[in-house]
C-alpha positions in Angstrom: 0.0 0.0 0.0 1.0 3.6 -0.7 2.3 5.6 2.2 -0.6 8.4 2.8 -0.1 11.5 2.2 -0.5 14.4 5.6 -1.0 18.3 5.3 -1.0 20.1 7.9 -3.3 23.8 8.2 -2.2 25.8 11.1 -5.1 28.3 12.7 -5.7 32.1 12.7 -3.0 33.9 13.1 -0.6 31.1 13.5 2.3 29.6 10.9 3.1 26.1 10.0 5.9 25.9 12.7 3.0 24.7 15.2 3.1 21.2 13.8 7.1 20.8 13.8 6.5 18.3 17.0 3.9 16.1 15.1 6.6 15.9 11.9 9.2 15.0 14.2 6.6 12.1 15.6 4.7 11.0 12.4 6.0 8.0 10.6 5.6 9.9 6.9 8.8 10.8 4.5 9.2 14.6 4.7 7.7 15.1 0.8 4.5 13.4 1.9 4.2 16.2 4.4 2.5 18.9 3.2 2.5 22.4 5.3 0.1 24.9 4.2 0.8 28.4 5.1 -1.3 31.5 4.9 -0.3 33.1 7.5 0.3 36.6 5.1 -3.8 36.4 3.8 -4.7 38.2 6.7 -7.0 40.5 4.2 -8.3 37.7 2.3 -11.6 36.1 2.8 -12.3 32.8 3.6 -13.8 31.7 0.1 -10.1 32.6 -1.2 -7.9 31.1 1.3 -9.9 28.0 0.9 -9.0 28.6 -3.6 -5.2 29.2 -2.3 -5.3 25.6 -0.1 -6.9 24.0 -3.4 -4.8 25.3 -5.4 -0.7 24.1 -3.1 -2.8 20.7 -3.0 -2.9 20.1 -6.2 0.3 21.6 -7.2 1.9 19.1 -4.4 0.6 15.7 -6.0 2.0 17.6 -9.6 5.0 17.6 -8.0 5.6 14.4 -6.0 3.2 12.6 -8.5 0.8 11.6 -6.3 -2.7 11.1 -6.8 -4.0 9.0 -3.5 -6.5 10.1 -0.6 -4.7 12.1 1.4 -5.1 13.0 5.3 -5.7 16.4 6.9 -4.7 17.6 9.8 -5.9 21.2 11.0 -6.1 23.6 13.6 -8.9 26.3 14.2 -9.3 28.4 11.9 -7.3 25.9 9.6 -10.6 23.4 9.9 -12.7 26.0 9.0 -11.0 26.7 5.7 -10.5 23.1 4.9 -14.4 22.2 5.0 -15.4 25.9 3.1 -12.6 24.1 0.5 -13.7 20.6 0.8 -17.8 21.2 1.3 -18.4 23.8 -0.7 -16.0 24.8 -3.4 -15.3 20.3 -4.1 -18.9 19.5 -2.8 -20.4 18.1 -5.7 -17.6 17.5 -8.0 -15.5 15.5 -5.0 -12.3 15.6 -6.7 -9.6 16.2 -3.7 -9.3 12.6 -2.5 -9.4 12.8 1.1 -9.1 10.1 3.5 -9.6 12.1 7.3 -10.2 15.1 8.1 -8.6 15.3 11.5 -9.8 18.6 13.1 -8.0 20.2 16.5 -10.6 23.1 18.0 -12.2 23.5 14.8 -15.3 26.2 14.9 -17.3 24.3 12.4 -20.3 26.2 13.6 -18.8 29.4 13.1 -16.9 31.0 16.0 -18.3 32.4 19.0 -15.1 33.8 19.8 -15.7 36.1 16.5 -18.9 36.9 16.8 -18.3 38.1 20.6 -15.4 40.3 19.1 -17.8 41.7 17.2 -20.8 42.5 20.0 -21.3 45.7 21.2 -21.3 45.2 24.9 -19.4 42.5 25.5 -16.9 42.8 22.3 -14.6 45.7 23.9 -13.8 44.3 27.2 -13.1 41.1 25.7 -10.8 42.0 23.3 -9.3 44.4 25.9 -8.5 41.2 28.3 -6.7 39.3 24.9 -4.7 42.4 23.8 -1.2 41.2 23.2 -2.1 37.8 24.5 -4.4 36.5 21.4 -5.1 39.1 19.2 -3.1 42.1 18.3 -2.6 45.5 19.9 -5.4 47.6 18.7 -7.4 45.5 17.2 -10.2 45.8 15.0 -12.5 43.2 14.6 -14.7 44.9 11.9 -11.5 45.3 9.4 -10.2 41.6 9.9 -11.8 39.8 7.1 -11.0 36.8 7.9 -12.8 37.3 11.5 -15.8 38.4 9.7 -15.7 35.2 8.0 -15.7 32.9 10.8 -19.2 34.3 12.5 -21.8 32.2 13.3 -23.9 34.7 11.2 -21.6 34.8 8.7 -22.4 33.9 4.8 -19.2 31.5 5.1 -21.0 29.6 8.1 -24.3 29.5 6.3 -22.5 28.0 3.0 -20.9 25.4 5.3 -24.5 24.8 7.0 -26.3 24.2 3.4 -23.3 22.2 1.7 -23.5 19.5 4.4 -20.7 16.5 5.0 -18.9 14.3 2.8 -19.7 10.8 3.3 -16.7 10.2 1.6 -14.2 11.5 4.5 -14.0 10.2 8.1 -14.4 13.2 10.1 -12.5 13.3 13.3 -12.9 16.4 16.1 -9.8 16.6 19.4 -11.4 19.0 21.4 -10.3 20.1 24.9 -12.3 20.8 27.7 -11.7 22.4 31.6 -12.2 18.8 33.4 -11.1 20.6 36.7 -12.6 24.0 36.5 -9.0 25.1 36.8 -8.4 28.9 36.1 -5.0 28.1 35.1 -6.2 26.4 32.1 -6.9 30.1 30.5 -6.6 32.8 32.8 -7.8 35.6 30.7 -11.3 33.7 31.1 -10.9 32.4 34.7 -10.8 28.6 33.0 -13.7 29.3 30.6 -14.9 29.9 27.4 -17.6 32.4 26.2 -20.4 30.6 23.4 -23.0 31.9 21.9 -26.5 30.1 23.0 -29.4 28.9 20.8 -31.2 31.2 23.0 -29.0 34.4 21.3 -27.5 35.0 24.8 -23.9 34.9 26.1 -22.5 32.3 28.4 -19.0 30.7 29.7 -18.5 27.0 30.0 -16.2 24.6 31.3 -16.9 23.0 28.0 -14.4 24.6 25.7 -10.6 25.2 25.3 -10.5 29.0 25.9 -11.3 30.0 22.8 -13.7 27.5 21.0 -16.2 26.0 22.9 -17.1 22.5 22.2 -20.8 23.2 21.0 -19.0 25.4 18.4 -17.1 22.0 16.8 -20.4 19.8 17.0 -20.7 18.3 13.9 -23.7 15.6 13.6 -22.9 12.4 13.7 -18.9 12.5 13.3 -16.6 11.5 15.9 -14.7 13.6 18.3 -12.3 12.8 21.2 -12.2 14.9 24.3 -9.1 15.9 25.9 -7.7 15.4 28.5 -8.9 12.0 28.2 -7.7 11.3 32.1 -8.6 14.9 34.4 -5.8 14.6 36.5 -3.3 15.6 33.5 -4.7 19.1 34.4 -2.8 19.3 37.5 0.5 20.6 36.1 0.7 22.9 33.6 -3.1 22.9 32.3 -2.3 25.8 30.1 -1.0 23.1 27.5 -4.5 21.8 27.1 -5.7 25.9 26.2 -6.5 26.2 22.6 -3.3 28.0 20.9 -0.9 25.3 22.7 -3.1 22.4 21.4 -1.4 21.7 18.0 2.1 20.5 20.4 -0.1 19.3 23.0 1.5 15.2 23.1 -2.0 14.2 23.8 -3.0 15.7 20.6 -0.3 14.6 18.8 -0.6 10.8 19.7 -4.4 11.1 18.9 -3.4 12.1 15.8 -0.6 9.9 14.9 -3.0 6.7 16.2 -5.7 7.9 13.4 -2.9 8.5 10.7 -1.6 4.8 11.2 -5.0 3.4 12.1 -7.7 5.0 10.2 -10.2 2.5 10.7 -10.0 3.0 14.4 -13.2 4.6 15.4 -13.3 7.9 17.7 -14.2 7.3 21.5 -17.4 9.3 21.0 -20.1 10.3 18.4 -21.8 13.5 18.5 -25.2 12.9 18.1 
């Protein structure tokens, strides 16, 4: 059997230097892996960063001459971009080959975290607390296309909500949750993580990774893992388990090696 091919997508406001622990780790020859950056398309919208990840896909298996399902591997933001590419731009003609989509705190509902940036009353404190930690200095929400694009009201989200899943990937979501109620585990949010309710109202949960909340990743009927699988990992340096330290989380990273070698092996939950 051919060895699979991997690509890795790094999240918002990241760079493809996130996933040098999982390269050191994976069993894969470095030309069959496959780092995507776009970490410079901060002005471009979602629909185009999703044409740009088509487009080094495809210009990979020209090069290496490969042709095969591949596996994806992404982060945040990264997820995001991958199903807008995969659901709606390759929806119906299915072309890309793709084996598993492995997601890591993937706001396949949209974000709440961008939407929240974007609320009048609660928007300004928030990004106030996140200055220099998670968002830039002075930063507007309103001119960051790619923020705009990740809103649960977004026209990006309701594409994504319309196309539907391919029954012709194995979806996979990690997500990470506060098993402890530890404010370590993201101080900025004393442990928690804001989400938008059905009920159009704001709430923070133990149920999320600081910055994506769990019922943000729910996608029907796809499985997901939640980390830390065993609470008590919390107990020293929790932090780790926060969503911008999750792509070199080890947890993570043997999750996602275990899938890679074993695709077959089914997630330890379904969402419903």
């Amino acid at each position: 059997m051919e060895t699979i091919v991997l690509v890795l997508i790094h999240g918002w406001k990241s760079h493809p230097g996130v996933w040098n622990r999982l390269k050191e780790r994976v069993n894969l020859p470095p030309d069959r892996i496959w780092s995507f950056d776009y970490s410079t398309l901060h002005e471009s919208t979602i629909q185009e960063i999703a044409r740009r990840l088509q487009d080094f896909i495809q210009e990979n298996r020209t090069k290496l001459g490969y042709f095969g399902p591949i596996d994806i591997v992404c982060h945040s933001m990264g997820g995001y971009v991958t199903r807008y590419f995969v659901e709606v731009l390759d929806g119906e003609k299915k072309r890309e080959k793709i084996r598993q989509l492995i997601e890591i705190g993937v706001p396949n509902q949209g974000s709440s975290m961008a939407e929240i940036f974007n609320d009048p009353e609660h928007g300004p404190a928030i990004i106030n607390v996140l200055e220099g930690e998670f968002v830039p200095k002075k930063y507007i929400p309103t001119h960051d296309v790619n923020v705009q694009g990740l809103r649960i009201k977004s026209r990006e989200t309701a594409q994504l909500c319309n196309a539907g899943l391919r029954k012709d990937i194995k979806y996979r979501n990690i997500l990470a949750a506060n098993r402890t109620g530890d404010p370590a585990f993201f101080p900025s949010f004393e442990g928690k993580t804001w989400v938008f309710g059905h009920d159009n109202t704001w709430k923070k949960t133990w149920l999320g990774d600081g910055v994506i909340p769990n019922a943000d990743s729910y996608l029907p009927g796809t499985g997901f893992d939640l980390i830390p699988i065993d609470p008590s990992s919390l107990q020293t340096e929790p932090y780790r388990y926060c969503h911008i330290h999750l792509p070199k989380n080890p947890e993570v990273i043997r999750l996602v090696i275990k899938y890679i070698e074993n695709p077959l092996l089914p997630s330890s939950e379904i969402f419903p």
